[in-house]
Residue frames relative to the residue before (quaternion, step in Angstrom):
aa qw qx qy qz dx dy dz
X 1.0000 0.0000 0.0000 0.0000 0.00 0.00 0.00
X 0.1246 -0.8938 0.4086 0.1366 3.61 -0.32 1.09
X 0.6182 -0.6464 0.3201 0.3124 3.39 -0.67 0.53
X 0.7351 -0.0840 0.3206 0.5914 3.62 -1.32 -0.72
X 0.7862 0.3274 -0.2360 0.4680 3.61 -0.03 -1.85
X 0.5800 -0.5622 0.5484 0.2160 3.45 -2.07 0.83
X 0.6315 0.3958 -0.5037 0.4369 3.74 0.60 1.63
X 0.8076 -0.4410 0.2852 0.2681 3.20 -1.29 -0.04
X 0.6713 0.5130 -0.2271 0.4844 3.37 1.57 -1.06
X 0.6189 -0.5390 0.5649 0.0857 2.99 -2.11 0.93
X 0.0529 -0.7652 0.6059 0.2110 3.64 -0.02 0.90
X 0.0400 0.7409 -0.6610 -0.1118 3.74 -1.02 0.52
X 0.4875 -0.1515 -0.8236 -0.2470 0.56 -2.82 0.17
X 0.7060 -0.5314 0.4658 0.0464 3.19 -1.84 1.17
X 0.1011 0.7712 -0.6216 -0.0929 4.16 -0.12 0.45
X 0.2580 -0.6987 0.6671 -0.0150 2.98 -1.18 1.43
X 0.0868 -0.8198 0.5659 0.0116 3.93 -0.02 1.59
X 0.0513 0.7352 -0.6751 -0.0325 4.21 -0.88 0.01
X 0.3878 -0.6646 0.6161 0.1683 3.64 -0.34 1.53
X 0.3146 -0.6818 0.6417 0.1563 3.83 -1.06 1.00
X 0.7541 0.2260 -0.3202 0.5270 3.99 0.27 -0.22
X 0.3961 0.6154 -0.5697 0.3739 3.82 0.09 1.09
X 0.5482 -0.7064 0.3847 0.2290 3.56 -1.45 0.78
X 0.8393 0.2339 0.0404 0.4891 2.86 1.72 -0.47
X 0.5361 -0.6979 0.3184 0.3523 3.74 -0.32 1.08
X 0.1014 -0.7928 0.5629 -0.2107 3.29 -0.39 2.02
X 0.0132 0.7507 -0.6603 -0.0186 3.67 -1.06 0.70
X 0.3350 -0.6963 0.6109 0.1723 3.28 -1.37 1.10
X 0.1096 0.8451 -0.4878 -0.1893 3.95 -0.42 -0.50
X 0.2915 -0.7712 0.5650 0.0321 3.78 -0.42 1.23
X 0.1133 -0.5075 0.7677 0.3744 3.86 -1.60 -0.27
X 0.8860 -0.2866 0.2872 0.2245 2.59 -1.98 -0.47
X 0.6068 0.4459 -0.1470 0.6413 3.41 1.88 -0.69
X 0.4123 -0.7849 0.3902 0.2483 3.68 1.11 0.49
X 0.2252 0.7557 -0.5031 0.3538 3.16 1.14 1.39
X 0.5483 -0.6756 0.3396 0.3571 3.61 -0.57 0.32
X 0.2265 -0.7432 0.5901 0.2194 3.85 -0.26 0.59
X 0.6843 -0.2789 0.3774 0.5582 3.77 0.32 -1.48
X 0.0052 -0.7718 0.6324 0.0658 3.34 -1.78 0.33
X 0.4222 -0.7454 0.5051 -0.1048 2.92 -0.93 2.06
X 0.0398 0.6510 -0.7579 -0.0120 3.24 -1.46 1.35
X 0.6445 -0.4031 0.6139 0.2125 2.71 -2.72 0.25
X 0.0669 -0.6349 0.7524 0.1623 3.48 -1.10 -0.10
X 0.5315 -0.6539 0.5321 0.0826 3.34 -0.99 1.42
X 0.8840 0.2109 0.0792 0.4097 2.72 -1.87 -0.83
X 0.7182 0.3966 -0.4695 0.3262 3.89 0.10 1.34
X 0.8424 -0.2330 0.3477 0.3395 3.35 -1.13 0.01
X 0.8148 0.0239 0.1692 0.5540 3.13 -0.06 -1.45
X 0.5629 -0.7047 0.3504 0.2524 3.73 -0.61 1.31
X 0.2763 0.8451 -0.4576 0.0078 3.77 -0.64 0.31
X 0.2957 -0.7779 0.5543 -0.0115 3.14 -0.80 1.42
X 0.3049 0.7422 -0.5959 -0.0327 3.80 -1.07 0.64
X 0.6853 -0.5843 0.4338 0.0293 2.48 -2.02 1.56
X 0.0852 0.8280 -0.5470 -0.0890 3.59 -0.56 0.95
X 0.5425 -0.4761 0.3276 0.6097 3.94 -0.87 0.01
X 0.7619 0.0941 0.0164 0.6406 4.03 1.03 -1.20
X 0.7170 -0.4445 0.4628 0.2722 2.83 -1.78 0.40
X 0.3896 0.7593 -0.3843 0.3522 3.48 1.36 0.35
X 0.2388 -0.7319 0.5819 0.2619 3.07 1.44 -1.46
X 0.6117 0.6278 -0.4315 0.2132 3.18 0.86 -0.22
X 0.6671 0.3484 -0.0093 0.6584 3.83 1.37 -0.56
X 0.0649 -0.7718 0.6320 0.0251 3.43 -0.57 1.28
X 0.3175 -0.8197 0.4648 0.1062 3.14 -1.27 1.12
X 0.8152 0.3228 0.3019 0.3744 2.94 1.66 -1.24
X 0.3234 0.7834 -0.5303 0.0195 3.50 0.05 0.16
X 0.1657 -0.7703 0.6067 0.1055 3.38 -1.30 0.76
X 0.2463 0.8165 -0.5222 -0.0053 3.70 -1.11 0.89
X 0.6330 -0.4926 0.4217 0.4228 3.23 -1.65 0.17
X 0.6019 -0.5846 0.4939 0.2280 3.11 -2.12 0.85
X 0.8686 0.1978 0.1479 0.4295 2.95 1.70 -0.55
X 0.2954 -0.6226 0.3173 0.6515 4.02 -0.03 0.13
X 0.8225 -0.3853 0.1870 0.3743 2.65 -2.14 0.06
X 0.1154 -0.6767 0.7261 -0.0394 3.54 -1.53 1.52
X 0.5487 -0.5400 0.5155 0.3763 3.12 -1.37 0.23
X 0.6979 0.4595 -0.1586 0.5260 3.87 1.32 -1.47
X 0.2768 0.7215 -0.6246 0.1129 3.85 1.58 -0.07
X 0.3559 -0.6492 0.6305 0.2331 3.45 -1.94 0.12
X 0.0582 -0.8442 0.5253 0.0892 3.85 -0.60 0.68
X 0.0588 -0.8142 0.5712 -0.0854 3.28 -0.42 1.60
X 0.2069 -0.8345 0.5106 -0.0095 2.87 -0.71 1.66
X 0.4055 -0.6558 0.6350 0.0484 3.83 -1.33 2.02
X 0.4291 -0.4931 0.7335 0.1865 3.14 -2.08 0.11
X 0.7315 -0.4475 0.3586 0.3689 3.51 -1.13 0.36
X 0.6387 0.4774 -0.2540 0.5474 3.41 1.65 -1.07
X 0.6867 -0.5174 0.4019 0.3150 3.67 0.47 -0.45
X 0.4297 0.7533 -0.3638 0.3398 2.98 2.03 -0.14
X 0.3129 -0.5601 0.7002 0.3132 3.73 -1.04 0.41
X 0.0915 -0.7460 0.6500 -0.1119 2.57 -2.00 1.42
X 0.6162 -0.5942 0.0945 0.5082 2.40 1.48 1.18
X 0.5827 -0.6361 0.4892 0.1286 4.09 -1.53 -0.03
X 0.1401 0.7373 -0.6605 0.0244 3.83 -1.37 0.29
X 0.0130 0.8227 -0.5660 -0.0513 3.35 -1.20 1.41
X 0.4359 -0.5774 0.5764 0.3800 3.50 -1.07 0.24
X 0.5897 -0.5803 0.5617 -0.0075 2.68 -1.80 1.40
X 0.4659 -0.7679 0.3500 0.2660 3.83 1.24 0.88
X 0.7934 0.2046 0.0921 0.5658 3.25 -0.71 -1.71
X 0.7082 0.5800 -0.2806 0.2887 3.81 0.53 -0.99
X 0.7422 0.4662 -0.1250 0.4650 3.14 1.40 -1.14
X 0.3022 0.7911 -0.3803 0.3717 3.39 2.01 0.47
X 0.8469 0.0830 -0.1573 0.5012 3.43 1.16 -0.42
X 0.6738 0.2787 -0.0634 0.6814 3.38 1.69 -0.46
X 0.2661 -0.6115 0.6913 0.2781 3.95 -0.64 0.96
X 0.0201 -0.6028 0.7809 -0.1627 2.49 -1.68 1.38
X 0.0937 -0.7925 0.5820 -0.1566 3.74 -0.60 1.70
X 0.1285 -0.7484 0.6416 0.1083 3.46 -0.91 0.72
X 0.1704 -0.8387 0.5171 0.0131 3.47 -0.96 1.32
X 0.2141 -0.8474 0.4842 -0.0404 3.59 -0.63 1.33
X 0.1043 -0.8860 0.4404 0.1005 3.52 -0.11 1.34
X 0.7975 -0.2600 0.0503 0.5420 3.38 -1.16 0.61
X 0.8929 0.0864 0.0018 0.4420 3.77 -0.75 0.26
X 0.6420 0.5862 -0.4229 0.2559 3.36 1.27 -0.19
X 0.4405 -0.6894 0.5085 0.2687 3.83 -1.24 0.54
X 0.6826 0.3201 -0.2000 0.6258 3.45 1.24 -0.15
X 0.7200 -0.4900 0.4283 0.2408 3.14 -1.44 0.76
X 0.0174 0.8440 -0.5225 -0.1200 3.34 -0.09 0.81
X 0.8122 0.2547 -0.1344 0.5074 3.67 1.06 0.10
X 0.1966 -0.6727 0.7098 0.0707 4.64 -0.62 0.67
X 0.0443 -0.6696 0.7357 -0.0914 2.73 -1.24 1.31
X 0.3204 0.7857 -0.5124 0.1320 3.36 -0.67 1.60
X 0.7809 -0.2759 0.3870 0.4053 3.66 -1.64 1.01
X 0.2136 0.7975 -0.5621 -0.0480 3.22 -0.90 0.94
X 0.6750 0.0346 -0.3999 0.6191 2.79 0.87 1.84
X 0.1274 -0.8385 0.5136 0.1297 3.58 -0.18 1.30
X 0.2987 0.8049 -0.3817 0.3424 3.35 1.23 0.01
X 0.8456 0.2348 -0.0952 0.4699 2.97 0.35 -1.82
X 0.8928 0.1969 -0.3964 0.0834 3.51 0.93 0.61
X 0.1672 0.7023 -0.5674 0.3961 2.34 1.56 1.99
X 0.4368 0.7322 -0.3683 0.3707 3.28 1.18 -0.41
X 0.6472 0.4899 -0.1139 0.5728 3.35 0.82 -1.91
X 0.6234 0.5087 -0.4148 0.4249 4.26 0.12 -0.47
X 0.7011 0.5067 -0.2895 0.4098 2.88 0.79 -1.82
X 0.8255 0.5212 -0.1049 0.1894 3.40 0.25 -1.71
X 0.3922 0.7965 -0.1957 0.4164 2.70 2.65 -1.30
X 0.7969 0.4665 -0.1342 0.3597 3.15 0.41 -1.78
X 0.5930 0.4401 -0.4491 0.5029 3.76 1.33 -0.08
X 0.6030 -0.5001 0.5784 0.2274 3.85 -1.88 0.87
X 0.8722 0.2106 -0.1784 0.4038 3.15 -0.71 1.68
X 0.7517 0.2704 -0.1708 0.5768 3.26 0.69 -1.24
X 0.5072 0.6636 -0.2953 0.4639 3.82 1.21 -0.70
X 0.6587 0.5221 -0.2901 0.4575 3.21 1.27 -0.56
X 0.6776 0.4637 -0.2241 0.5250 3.50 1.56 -1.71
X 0.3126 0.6138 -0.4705 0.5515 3.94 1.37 -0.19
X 0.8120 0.3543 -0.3811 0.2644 3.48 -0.66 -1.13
X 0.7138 0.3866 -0.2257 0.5386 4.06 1.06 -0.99
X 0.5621 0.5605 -0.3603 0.4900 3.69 1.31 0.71
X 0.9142 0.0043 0.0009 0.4052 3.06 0.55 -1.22
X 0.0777 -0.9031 0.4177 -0.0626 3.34 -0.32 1.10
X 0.1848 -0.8161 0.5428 0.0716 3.44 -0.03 1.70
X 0.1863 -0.8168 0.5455 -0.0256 3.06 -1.60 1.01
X 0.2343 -0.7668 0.5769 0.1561 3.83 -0.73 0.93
X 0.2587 -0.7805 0.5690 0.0105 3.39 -1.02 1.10
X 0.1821 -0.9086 0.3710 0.0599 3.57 -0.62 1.18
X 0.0810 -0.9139 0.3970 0.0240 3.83 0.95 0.94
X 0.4010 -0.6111 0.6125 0.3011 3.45 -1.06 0.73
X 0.3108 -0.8377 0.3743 0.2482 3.75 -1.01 1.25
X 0.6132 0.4462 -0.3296 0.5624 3.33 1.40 0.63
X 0.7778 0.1013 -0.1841 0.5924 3.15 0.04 2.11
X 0.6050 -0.6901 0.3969 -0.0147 3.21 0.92 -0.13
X 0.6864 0.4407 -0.3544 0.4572 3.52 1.39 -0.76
X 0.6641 -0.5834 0.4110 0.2231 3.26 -1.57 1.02
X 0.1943 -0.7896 0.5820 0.0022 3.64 -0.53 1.48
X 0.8203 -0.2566 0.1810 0.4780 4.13 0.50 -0.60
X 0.3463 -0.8200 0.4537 -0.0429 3.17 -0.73 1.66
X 0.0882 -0.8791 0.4359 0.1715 3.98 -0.54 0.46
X 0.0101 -0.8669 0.4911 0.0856 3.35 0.54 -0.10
X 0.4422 -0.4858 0.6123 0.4399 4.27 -1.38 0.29
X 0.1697 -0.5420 0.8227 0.0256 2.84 -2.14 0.40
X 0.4906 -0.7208 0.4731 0.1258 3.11 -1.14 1.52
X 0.0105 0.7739 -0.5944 0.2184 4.10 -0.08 1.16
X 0.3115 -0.7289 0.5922 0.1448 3.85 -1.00 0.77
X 0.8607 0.1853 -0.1771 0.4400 3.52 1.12 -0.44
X 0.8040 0.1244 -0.1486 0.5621 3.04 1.30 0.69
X 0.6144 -0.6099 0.3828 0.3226 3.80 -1.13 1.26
X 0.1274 0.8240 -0.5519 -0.0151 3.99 0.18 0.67
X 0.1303 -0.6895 0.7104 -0.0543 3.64 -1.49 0.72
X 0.0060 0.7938 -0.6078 0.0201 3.11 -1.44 1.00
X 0.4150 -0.8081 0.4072 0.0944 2.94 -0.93 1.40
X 0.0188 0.8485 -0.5220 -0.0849 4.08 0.24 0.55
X 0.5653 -0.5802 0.5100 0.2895 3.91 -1.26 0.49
X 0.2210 -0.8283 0.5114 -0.0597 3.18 -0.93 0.62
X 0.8078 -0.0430 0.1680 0.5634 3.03 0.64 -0.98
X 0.4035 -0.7952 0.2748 0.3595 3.74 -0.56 0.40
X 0.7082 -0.6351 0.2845 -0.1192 3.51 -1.22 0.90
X 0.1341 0.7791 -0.5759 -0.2084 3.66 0.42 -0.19
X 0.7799 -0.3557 0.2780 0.4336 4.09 -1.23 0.63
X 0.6721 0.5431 -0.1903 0.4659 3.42 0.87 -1.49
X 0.7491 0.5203 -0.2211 0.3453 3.39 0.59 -0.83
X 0.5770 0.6406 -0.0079 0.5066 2.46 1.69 -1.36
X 0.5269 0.3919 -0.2696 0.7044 3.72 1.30 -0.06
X 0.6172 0.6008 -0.4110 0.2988 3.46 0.39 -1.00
X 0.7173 0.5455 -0.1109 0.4191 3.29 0.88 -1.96
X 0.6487 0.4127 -0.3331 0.5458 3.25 1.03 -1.21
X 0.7495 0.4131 -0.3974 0.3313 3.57 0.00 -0.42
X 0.7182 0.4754 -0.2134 0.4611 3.28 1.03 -0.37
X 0.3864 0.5841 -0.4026 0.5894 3.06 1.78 0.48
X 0.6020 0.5976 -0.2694 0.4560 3.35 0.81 -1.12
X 0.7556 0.2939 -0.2722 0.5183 3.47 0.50 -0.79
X 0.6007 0.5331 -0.4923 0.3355 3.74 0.34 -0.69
X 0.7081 0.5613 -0.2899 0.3153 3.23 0.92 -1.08
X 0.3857 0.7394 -0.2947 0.4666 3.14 1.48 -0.71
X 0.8163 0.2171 -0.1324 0.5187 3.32 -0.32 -1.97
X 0.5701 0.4723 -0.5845 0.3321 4.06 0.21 -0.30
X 0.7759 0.4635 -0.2920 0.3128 3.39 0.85 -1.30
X 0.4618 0.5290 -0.4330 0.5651 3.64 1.67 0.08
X 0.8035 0.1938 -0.3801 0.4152 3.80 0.51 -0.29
X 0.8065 -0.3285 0.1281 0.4746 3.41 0.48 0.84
């Protein structure tokens, strides 16, 4: 997914923006040079979850679509296409596991195994942040305190590959996505999209 600039690369770290007074589950994405990366809706009101990816909030250029394998599950699988029908690869929730700690499985282009875990690395602090979020005032002094973060490992070996974390914002839910570790292009879509959705479903469960 290319940016603002006329190449192929991702300038990180990544800002992941989600407007808090809107009817409807909306994602901005930026690089680092506030070029446009992509912008990501929900489709509502259906059965089975779907999300598409545009270059801008124009709508004018689809980039993306992401859906469920199924209606709505807690373990659904979201496998994400190109306008052409290409697979771009996949991300499931970890069911029962992600009850206290997201816990994502990430599936690059063609792979049959998970080729990346995305987990909470500290679920504490953002049950902490829900709880506290939701009180007038202090929910506010929460937000420049406590900043939960999702960590994205490669599952052979383990070494850290891209990291998201909250960013404190008064008028809107912001996240930022930073590199870690190194990538091939493909993958590299993979994650970002599947960032795209985690966020999604955490912020549907609270």
């Amino acid at each position: 997914m290319p940016s603002a600039h006329n190449d192929q690369r991702m300038y990180y770290p990544l800002t992941f923006r989600f407007p808090i007074l809107s009817f409807t589950q909306e994602i901005y994405v930026t690089d680092a040079y506030s070029g446009a990366i992509c912008f990501a809706r929900e489709h509502v009101f259906q059965l089975r979850e779907k999300v598409e990816v545009f270059a801008d909030d124009t709508e004018r250029s689809l980039l993306a679509s992401i859906e469920a394998d199924r209606v709505i599950d807690w373990s659904a699988r979201y496998t994400f296409r190109a306008p052409d029908g290409r697979e771009l690869g996949s991300v499931g929730r970890r069911g029962m596991k992600s009850l206290w700690r997201a816990h994502y499985d990430v599936f690059a282009p063609g792979a049959r195994t998970p080729t990346f875990v995305i987990q909470e690395t500290n679920p504490f602090v953002k049950l902490l942040n829900d709880l506290v979020g939701e009180i007038p005032v202090l929910g506010l002094v929460t937000d420049f305190v406590l900043h939960p973060g999702y960590l994205a490992t490669r599952v052979d070996g383990g070494a850290p590959v891209m990291k998201l974390t909250k960013r404190p914002s008064f008028d809107e839910c912001r996240f930022v996505l930073a590199e870690k570790g190194p990538a091939t292009e493909g993958e590299q879509l993979a994650l970002l999209l599947s960032f795209l959705m985690m966020n999604l479903l955490e912020r549907d469960r609270g």
